[in-house]
N, C-alpha and C positions, 0 to 999 in steps of 0.2 A: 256411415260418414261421420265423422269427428266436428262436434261444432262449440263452439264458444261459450261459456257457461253464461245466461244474461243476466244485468243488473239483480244484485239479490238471493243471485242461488248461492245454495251450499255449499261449498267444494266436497268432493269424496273424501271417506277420510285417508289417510295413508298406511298404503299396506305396509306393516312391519316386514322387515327383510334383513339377513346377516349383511353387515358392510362390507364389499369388496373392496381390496387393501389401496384401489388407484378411484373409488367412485366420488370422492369428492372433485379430482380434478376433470372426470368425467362430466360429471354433469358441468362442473362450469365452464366447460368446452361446447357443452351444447347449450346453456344460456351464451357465451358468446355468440357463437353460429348462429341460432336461432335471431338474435337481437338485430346481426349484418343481415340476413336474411330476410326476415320478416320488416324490419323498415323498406330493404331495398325492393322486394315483392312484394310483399302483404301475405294475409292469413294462407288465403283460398288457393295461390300460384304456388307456395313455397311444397312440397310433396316432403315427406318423412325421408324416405331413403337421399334425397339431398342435403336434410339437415345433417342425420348422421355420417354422410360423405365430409363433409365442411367442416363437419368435428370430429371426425379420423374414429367414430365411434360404430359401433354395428346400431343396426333399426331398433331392435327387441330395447336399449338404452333408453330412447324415448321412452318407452312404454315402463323400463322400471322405475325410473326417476321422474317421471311426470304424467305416466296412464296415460296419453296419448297425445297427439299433436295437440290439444285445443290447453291440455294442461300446460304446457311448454309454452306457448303463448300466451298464456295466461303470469307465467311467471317470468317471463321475458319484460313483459308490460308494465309488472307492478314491482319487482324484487329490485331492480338497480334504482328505483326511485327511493327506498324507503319509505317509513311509514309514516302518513300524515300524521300518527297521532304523536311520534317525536319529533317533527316539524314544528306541532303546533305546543308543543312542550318550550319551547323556543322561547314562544312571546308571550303564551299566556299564564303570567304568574302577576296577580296585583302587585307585588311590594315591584315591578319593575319602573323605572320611571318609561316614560313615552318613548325617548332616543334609546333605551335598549331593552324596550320590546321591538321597537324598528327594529334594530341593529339582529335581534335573533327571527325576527319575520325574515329577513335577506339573507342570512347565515344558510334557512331552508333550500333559499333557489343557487346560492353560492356554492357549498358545497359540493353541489353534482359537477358543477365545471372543472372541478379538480379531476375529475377520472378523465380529460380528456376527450377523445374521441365516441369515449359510452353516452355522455351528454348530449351528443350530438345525432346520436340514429336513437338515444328515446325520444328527442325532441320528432325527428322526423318518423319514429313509427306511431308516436302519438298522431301526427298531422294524418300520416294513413290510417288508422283509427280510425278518425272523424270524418275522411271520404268514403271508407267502405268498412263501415260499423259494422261490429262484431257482438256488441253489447259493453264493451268493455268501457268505452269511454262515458256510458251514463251513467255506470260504477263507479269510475272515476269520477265524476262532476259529484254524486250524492256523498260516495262517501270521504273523498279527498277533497276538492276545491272548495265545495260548499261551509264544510266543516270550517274551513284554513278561513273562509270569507268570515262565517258567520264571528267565530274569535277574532279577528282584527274588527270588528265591527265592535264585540266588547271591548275590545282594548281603548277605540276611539271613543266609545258611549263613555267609560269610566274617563277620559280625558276632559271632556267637551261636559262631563256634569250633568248626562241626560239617562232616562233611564230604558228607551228602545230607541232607536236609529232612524233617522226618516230619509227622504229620498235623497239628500245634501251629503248626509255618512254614507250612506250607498255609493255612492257617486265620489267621495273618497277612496272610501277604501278600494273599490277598482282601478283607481289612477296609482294611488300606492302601490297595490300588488303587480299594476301594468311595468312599473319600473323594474321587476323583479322579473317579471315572465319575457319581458322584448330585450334580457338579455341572452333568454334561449333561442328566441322564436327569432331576434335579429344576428343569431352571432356571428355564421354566417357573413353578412353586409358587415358588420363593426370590424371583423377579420379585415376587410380589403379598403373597407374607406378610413379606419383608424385602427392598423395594426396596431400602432406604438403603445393602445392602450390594454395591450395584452403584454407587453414585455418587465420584464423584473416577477423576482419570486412574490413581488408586495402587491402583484396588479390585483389578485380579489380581493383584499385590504382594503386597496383605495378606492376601489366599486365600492364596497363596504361602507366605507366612509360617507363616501357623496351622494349616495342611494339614501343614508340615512338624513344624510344634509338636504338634501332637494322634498323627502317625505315630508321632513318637518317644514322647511317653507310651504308645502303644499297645506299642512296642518294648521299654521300660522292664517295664511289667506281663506281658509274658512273660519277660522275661529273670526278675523275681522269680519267679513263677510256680514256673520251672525250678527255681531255688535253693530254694524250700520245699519241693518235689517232692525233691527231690534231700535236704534234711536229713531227711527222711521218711523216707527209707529203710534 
């Protein structure tokens, strides 16, 4: 039985093979499939000969382009997201000022919304993910989100003039990056109770925008915070 590589393992390496002249749009037929698939069922429901059904592909496909079902899900999971560590290329450069490291911290969660409907079953194969864990989303938290947290935490420490984070920058930067993730995790609800703010080619611009504008008030009212705390005492 095929199972789920957990937090930390290896991947195999990839067996070298001559390219067949249609395999690139092969396999991306079966990260499709795979993608509608496994958000809509999960790991353990979806069976190999229905992926390759759904992607007009034979069974042996799976096994050449990804060794076997647990590989295919493995890069279902993690390949349409891209990789944290050009996310976090984004924000973390000192010469940037505060509003555009913001501005490329949201660029991260921004960008996925351009492909559409893929934004919306990684969001939803993530949430099954995290009801019937596979290992992948501890993965995920070590080496993606944590990583994404711990850099916005330097970005605000090099802000704020301090030289580790205490439980107040904590507690920022989760409210910052929540501005970023509850446009995945609500889009969904903001579809039906404010379409209008998905209309025009500029609509992730002006997300873009007010995401950055509402972060810094957020940044603003700690920084005072600090300052009244500190005349206090």
């Amino acid at each position: 039985m095929s199972h789920v590589p957990t937090a930390g393992a290896v991947p195999a390496p990839e067996i070298s093979r001559a390219p067949r002249h249609d395999g690139e749009a092969s396999r991306a037929r079966l990260l499709r499939s795979g993608l509608q698939l496994f958000a809509q069922q999960g790991f353990a429901k979806t069976s190999t000969r229905e992926l390759a059904e759904h992607a007009g592909v034979n069974v042996a496909s799976i096994s050449y382009y990804f060794g076997d079902k647990a590989g295919l899900y493995r890069a279902v999971f993690f390949e349409p997201t891209g990789s944290p560590q050009d996310d976090i290329a984004r924000y973390n450069k000192p010469e940037l000022s505060l509003a555009q490291a913001l501005a490329g911290l949201y660029a991260g969660f921004l960008e996925p919304l351009k492909q559409g409907d893929t934004a919306r079953l990684c969001m939803k194969l993530h949430f099954r993910e995290m009801l019937e864990p596979t290992g992948l989303w501890e993965e995920e938290i070590a080496h993606g989100i944590k990583p994404m947290h711990d850099t916005l935490l330097a970005v605000l420490c090099r802000h704020f003039g301090v030289a580790d984070p205490d439980d107040e920058l904590q507690r920022l930067a989760v409210c910052i990056s929540g501005l970023g993730v509850h446009l995945h995790v609500g889009h969904d609800v903001i579809r039906q109770v404010a379409p209008q703010l998905e209309e025009g080619t500029d609509a992730l611009d002006r997300w873009s925008d007010r995401l950055v504008m509402y972060a810094l008030a957020m940044v603003d009212a700690e920084r005072r915070r600090r300052e009244a705390a500190g005349g206090a005492e």
